[in-house]
FISEBA-250529 format. One line per 3 residues: number of its first residue (from 1); their letters; for each residue x, y negated, z of N, C-alpha, C. Coordinates in steps of 0.02 Angstrom, whole numbers. Each point is the difference from the previous one (the first is absolute). Example, Ala and Ser with C-alpha at 12.3 -4.5 7.8 and 13.67 -1.06 7.14 Angstrom:
FISEBA-250529
1) as) 660/284/390/-45/-59/0/45/-60/0  -18/-53/-36/42/-59/3/-39/-55/37 .
END
This chain:
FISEBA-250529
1) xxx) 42/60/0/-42/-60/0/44/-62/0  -31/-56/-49/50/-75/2/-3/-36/67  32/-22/21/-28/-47/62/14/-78/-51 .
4) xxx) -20/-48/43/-17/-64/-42/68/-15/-21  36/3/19/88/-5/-41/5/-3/-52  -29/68/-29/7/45/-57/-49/-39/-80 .
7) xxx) 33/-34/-34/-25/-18/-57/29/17/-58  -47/30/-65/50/32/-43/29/-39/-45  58/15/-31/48/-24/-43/-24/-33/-50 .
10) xxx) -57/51/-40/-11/22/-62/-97/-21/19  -47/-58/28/-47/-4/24/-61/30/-55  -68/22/14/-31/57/-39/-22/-63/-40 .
13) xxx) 21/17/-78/-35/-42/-40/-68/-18/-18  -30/44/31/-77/6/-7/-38/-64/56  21/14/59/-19/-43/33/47/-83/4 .
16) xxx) 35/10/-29/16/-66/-37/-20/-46/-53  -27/60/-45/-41/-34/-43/-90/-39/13  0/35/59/-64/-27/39/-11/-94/28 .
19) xxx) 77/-2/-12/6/-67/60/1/-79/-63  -52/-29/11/9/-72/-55/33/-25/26  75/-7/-50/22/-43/11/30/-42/-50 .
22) xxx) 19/-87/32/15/-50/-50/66/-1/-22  34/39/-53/65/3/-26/31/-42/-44  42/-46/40/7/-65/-33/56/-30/5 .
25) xxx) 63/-17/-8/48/-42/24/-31/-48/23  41/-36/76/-6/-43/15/21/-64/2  53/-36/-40/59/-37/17/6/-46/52 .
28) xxx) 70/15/26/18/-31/63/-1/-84/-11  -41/-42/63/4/-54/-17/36/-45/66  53/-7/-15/59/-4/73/44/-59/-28 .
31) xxx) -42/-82/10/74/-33/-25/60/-22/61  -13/34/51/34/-10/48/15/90/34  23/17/-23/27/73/41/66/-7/44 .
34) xxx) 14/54/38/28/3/63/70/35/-22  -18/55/3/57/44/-21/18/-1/-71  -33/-9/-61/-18/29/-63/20/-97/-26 .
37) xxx) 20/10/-63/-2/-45/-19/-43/-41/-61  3/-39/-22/-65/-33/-52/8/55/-64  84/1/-24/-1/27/-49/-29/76/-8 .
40) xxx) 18/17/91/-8/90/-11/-81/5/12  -64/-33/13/-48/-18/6/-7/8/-105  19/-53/-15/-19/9/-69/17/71/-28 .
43) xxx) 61/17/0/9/70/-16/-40/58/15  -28/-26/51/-51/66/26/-45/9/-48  -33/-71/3/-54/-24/-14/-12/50/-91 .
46) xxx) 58/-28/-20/3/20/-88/40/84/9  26/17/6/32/78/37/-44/65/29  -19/-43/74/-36/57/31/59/28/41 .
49) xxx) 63/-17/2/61/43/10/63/-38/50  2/1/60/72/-45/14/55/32/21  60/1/11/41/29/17/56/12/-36 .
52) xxx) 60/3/42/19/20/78/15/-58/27  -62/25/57/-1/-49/74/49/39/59  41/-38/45/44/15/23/-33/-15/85 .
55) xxx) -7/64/31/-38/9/72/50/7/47  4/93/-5/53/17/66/90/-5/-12  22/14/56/64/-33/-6/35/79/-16 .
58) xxx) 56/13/7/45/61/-22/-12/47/72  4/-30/50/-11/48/53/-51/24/5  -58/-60/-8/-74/24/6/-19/43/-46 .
61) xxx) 26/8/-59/-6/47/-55/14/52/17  86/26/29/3/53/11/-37/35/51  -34/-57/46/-6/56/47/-87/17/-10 .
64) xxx) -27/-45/-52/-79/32/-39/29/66/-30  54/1/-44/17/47/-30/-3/67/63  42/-18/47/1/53/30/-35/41/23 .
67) xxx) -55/-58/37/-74/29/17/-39/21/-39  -6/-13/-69/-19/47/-59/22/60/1  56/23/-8/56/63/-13/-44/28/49 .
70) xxx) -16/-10/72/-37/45/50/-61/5/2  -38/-43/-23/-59/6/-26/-26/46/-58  49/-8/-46/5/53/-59/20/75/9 .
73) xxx) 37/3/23/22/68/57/-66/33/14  -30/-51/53/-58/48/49/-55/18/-56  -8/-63/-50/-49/33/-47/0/75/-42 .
76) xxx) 69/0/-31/12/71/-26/-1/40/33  6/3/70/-3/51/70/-59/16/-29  -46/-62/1/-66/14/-10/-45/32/-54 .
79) xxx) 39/14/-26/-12/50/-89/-21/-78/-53  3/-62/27/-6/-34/-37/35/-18/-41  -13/-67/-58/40/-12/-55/29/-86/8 .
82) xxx) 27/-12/-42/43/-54/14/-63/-81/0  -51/32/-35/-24/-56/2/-86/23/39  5/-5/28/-45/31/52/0/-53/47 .
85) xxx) 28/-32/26/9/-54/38/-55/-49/-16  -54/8/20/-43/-65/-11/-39/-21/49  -41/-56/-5/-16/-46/66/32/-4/58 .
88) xxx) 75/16/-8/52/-9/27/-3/-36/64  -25/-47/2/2/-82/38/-71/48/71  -26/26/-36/-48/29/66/17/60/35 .
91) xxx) 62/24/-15/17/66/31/91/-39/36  29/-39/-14/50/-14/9/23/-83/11  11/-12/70/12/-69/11/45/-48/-41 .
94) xxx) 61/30/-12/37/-23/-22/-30/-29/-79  -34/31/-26/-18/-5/-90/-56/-64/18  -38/16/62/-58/-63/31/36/-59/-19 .
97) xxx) 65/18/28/28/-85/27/36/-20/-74  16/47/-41/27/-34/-58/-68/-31/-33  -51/11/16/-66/-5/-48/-10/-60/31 .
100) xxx) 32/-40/59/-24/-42/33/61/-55/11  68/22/-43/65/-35/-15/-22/-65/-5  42/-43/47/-17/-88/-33/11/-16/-62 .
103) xxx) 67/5/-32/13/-11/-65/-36/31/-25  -25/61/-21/-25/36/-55/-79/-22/11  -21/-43/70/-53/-19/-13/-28/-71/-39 .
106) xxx) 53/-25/25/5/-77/-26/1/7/-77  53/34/-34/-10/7/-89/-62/4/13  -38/55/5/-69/21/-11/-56/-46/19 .
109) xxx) 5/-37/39/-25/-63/32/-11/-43/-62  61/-16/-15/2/-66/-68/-22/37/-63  -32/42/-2/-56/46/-42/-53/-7/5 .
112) xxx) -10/40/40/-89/16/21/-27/-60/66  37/-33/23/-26/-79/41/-6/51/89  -15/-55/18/-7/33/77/-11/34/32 .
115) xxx) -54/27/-12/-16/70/38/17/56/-29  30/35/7/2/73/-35/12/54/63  4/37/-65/-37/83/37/53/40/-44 .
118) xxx) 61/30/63/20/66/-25/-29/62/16  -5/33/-65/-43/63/-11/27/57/-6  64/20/-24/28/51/-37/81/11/11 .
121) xxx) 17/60/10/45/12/-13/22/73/-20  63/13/-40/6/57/-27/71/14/-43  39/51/41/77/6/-30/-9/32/-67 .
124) xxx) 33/-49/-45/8/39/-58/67/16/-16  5/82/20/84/25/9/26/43/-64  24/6/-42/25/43/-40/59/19/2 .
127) xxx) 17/61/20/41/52/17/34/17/-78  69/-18/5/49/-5/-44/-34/62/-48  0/-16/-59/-10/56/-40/-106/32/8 .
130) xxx) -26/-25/16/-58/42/36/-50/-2/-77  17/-32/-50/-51/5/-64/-46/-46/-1  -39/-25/49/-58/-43/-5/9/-64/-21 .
133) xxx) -58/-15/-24/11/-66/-16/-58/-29/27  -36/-68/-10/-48/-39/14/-14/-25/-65  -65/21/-33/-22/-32/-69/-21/-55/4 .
136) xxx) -17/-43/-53/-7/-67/-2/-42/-12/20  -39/-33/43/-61/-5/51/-18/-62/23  -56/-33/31/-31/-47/17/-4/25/95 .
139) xxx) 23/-57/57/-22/44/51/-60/-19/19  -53/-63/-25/-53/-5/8/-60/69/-19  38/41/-43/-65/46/-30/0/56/53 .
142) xxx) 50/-5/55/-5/62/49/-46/-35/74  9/-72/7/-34/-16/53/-54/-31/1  -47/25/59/-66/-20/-9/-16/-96/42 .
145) xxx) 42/-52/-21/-18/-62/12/-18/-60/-37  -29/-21/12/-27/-60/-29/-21/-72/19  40/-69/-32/20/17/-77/70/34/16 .
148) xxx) 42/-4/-75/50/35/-9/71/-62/17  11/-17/68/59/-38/17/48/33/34  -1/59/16/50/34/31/78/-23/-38 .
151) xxx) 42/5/52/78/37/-37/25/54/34  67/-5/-44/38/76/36/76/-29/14  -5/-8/74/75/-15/-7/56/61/11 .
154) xxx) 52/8/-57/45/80/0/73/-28/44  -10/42/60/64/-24/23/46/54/-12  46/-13/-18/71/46/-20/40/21/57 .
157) xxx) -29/68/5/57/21/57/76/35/-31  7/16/-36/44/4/-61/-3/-27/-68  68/22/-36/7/-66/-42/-42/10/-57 .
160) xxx) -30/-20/-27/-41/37/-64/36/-18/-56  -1/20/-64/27/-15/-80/-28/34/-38  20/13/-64/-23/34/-38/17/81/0 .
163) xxx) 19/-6/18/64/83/3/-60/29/59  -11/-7/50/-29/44/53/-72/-28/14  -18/-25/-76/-87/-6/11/-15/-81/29 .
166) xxx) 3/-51/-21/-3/-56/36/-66/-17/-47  -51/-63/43/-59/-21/-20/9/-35/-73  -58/10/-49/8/-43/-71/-74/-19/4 .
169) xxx) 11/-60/-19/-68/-35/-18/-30/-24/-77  -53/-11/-13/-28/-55/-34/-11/-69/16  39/-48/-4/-22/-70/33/-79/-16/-59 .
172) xxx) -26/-43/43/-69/-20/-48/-52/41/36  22/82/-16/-62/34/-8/-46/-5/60  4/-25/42/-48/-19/74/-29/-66/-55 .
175) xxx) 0/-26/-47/-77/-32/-6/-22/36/-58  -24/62/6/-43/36/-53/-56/25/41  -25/-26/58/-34/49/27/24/83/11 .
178) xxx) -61/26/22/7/92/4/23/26/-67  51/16/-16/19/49/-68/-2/67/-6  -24/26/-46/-15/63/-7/40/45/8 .
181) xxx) -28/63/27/74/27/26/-23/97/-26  45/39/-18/-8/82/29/13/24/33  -21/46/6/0/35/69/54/67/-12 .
184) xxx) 42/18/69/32/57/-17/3/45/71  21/63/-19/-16/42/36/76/14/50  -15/63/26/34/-12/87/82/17/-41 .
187) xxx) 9/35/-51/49/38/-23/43/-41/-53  -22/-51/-3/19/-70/-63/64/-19/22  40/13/71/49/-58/24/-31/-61/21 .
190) xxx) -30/-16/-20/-47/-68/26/-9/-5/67  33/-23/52/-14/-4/74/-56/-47/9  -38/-35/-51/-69/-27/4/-57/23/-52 .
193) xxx) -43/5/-11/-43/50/-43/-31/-47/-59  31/-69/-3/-37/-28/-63/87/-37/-52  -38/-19/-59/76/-6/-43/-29/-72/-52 .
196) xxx) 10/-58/-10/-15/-39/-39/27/1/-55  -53/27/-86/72/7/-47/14/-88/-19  31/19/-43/51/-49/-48/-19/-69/61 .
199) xxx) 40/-1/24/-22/-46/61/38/-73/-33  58/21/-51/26/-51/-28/-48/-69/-19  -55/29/-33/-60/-49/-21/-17/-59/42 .
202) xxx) 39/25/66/-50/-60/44/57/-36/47  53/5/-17/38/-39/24/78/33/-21  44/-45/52/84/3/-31/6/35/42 .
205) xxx) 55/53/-12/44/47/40/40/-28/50  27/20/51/55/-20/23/0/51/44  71/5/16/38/51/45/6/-26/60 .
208) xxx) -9/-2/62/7/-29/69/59/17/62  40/12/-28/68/7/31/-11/-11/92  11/23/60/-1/-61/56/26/64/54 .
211) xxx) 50/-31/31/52/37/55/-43/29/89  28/9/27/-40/32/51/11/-64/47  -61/-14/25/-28/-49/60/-15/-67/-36 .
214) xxx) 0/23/-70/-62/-46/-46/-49/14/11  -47/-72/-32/-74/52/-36/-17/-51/-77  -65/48/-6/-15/-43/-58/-69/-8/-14 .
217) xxx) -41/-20/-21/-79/-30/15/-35/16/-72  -41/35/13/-54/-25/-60/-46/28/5  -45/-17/-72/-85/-18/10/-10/70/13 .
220) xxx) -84/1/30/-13/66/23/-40/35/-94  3/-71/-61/-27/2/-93/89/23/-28  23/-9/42/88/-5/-61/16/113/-5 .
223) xxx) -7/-7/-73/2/68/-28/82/22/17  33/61/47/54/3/17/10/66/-3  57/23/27/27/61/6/65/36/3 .
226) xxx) 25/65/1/60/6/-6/9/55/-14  61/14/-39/38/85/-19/7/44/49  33/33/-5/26/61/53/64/-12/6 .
229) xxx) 18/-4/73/64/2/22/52/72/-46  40/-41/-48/45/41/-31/87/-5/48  -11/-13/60/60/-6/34/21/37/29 .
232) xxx) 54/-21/43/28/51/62/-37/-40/54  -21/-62/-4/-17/-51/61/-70/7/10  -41/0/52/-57/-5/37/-36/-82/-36 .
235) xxx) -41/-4/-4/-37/-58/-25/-77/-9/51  13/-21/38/-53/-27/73/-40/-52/-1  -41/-41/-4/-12/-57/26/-81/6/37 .
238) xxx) -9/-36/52/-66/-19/49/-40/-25/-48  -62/-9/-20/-45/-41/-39/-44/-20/75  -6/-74/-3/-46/-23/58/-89/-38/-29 .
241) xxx) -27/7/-4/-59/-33/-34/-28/-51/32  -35/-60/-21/-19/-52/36/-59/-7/-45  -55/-54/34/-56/-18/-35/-21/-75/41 .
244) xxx) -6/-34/-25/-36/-85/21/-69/48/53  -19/-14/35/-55/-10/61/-63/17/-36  -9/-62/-54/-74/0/-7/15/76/-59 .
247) xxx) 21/45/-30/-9/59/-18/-60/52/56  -14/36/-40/-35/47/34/5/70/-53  4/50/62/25/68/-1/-54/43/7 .
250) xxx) -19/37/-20/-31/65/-22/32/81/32  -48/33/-1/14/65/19/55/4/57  -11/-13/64/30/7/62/78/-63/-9 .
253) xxx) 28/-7/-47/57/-32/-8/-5/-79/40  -45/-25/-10/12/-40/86/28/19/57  11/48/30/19/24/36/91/5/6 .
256) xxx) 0/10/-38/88/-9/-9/25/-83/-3  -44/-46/-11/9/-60/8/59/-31/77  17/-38/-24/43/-46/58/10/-74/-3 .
259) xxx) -29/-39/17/-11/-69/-15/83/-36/24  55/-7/-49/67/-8/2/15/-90/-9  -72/-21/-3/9/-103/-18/-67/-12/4 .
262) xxx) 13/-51/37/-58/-41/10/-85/49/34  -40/1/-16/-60/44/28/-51/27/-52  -32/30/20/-72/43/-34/-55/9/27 .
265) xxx) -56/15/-38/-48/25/33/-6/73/20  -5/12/61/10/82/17/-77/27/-33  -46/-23/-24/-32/50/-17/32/23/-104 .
268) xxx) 41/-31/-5/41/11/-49/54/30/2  49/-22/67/22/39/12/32/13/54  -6/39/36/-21/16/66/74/-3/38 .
271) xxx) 63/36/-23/68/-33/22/5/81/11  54/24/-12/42/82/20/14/-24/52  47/49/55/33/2/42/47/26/-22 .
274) xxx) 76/-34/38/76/8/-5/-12/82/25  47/54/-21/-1/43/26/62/28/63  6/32/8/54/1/79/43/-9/-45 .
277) xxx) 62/0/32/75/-16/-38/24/78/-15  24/3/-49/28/85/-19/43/8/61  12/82/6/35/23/58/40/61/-33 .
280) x) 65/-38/-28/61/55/-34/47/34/38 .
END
């Protein structure tokens, strides 16, 4: 049985397709931001995409890294897989408090405006050599909120590139609305179950290079993805999710909510609780 922790990776498309919602870019309207600057405000704005933003320091890195390595450990104890790690932030203090980082809140701040709500988190680890990839995808078409202002901020707990699977985008494609997507099955390599073709159509490529105790931001519309780690090196990073306040959530996912700036309405969303501190 799940206990409320437990949310799936891969959410049932069926009851997703149940939920109206308004799928729309929003553009950021910030002529005064904090952390973020005018130009990187415009870039968003036309992009969908920022990064590399520069967070934790070399120590603080290693020692996320480290606490990963043991975290990752107990999971395979657990017959689990590398990316199994999700809603992270409600089973594990430490992932809480990155979801609740000043810096990484402030970027996100000069985004989505005052109040926000971290929602999500989830290690995306690829194990040197492991085959999988992530097909070209929208992450709005897996979550049930509305409208569509979420982001995803990817923090790098190792170094990513091209060689061991690092993130590639479409800039643009976050203002096409919902894009059509196929569907693929459990045996595809696909560690997510939908694939956007010729994704070229809707925006420019780019490769996203960014070192460990970076991150990098974008729309929850920007069409992305990545290869399969062809390395000897591990390819890791935290994905943390945020949403502006006035959003509203569907199918229990309020619940994973954490009001990280400014306030909300709890019948929107009601606020998680920090969970005890891990005990290694």
């Amino acid at each position: 049985m799940k206990d409320d922790t437990d949310f799936a990776i891969i959410p049932d498309r069926k009851s997703i397709a149940t939920v109206q919602r308004d799928i729309r870019f929003s553009p950021t309207e910030n002529d005064s931001p904090s952390a973020l600057t005018r130009s990187q405000i415009e870039d968003w704005n036309r992009d969908g995409y920022l990064g590399p933003l520069d967070v934790l320091t070399h120590s603080e890195t290693e020692s996320l890294r480290e606490y990963f390595d043991e975290l990752l450990r107990q999971t395979f104890a657990e017959g689990k897989d590398s990316y199994s790690i999700s809603s992270a932030h409600l089973k594990h203090a430490r992932v809480w408090d990155l979801l609740a980082n000043p810096t990484i809140v402030a970027y996100v701040k000069d985004l989505l405006g005052e109040n926000v709500i971290g929602w999500g988190s989830h290690f995306f680890c690829k194990m040197p050599g492991d085959g999988k990839r992530v097909d070209w995808h929208q992450d709005c078409s897996y979550w049930p909120l509305t409208p569509t202002k979420a982001v995803t901020v990817w923090l790098a707990i190792d170094d990513a590139d091209l060689e061991n699977g690092g993130m590639e985008v479409y800039t643009g494609s976050h203002r096409h609305g919902l894009i059509d997507f196929d569907t693929t099955d459990a045996d595809s390599g696909n560690v997510l179950d939908q694939v956007v073709s010729e994704p070229q159509q809707y925006g420019e490529y780019r490769f996203t290079p960014i070192q460990a105790g970076q991150i990098s931001i974008h729309s929850d519309l920007l069409v992305h993805g990545s290869a399969p780690n062809a390395s000897d090196r591990r390819r890791c990073g935290l994905t943390l999710r945020y949403c502006p306040a006035d959003v509203t959530a569907y199918l229990n996912w309020e619940r994973k909510g954490v009001v990280v700036a400014g306030t909300a309405k709890p019948e929107r969303w009601p606020g998680a609780v920090r969970p005890m501190p891990d005990v290694h």
